[in-house]
NUVORO-339838 format. One record per residue (C-alpha): x, y, z; chain. Coordinates in nm, 2 decimals. Example, Ala and Ser with C-alpha at 12.3 -4.5 7.8 and 13.67 -1.06 7.14 Angstrom:
<logus>
- c1:c2:c3:ch
- 1.23:-0.45:0.78:A
- 1.37:-0.11:0.71:A
</logus>
This chain:
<logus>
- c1:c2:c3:ch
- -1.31:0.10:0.26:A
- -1.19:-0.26:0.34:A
- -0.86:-0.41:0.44:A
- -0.65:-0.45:0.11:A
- -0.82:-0.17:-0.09:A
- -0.61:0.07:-0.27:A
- -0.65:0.39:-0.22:A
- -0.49:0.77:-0.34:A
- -0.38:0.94:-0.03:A
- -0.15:1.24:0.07:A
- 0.15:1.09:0.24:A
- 0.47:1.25:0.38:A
- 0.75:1.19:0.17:A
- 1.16:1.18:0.31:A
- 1.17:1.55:0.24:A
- 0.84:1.60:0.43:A
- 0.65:1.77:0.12:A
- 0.31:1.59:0.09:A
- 0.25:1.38:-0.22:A
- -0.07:1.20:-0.34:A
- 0.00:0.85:-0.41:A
- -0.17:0.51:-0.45:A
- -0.14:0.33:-0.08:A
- -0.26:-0.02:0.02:A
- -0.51:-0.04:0.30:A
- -0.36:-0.28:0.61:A
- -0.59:-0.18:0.93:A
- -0.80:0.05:1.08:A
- -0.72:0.15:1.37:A
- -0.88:0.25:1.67:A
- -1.02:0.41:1.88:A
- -0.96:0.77:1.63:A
- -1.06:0.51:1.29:A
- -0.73:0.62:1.12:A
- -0.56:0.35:0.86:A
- -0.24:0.20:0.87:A
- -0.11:0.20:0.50:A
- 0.17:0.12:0.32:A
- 0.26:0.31:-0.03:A
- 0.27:0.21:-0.33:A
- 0.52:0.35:-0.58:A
- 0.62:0.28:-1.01:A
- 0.98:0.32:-0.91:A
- 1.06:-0.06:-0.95:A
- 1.41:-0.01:-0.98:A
- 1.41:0.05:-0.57:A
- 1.25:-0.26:-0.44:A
- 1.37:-0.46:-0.16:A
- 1.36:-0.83:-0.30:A
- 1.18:-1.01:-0.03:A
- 1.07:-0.73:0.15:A
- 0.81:-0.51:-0.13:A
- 0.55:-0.70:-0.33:A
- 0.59:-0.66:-0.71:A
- 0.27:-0.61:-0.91:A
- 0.30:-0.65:-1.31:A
- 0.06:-0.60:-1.55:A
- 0.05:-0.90:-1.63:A
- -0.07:-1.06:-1.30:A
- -0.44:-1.16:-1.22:A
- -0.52:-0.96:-0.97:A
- -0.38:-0.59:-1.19:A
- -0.69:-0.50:-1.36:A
- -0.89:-0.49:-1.01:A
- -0.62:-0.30:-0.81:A
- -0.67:0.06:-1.01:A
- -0.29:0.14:-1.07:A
- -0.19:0.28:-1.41:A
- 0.14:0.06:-1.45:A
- 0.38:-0.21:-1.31:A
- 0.46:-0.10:-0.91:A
- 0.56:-0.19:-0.59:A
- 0.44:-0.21:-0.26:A
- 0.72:-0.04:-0.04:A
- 0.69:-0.26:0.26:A
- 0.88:-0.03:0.49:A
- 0.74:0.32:0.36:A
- 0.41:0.24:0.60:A
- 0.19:0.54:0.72:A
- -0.12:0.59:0.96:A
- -0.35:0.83:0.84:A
- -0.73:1.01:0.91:A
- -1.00:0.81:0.72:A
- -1.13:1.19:0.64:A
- -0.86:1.23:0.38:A
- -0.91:0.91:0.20:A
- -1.15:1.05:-0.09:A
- -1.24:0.68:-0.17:A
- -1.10:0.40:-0.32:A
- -0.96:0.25:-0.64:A
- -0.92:-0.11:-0.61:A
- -0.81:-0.40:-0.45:A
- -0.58:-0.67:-0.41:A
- -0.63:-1.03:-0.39:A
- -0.64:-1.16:-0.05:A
- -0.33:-1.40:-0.14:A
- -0.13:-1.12:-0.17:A
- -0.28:-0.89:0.10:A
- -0.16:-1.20:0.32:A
- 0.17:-1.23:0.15:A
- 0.23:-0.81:0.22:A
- 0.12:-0.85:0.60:A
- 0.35:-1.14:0.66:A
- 0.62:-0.97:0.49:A
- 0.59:-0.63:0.74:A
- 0.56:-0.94:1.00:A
- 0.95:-1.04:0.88:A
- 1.08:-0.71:0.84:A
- 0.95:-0.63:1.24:A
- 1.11:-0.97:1.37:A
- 1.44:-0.95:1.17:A
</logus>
């Protein structure tokens, strides 16, 4: 598992219930290995212009990130979690647009 992988994880939701769900890989952390990830939802009508990264179809990089449809990466719905519970991966996104996501958690600490 790299940096910029997608993944399907069980993450805490608002209501605290667990819920699998496709989550971008940011960093591994140590010294316990865990990942710092941010989800990934299909509820487009939510996202934060600026803030989450839209994915279409229709973009270059779709095909190789493994999700089923259009989605978003929530930028501020970020979550550490044990490698052990990452059953593997699904894709990937280009680097472009890991870099865009980092530097747009980067804004949203600052401001």
């Amino acid at each position: 598992m790299n940096q910029g992988d997608i993944a399907l994880a069980k993450i805490q939701r608002a209501d605290g219930k667990l819920k699998l769900r496709p989550v971008l890989l940011l960093k591994q952390l140590k010294p316990f290995n865990n990942w710092l990830v941010c989800g990934i939802s299909t509820q487009i009508h939510l996202i934060v212009e600026g803030k989450d990264e839209l994915i279409l179809e229709s973009d270059n990089d779709f095909k190789e990130s493994g999700l089923d449809s259009t989605s978003i990466i929530r930028i501020s719905f970020l979550a550490t979690i044990p490698v052990k519970i990452i059953p593997g991966t699904i894709g990937k996104i280009s680097e472009k647009r890991y870099k865009k996501v980092i530097n747009n958690i980067i804004n949203l600490l600052e401001n």
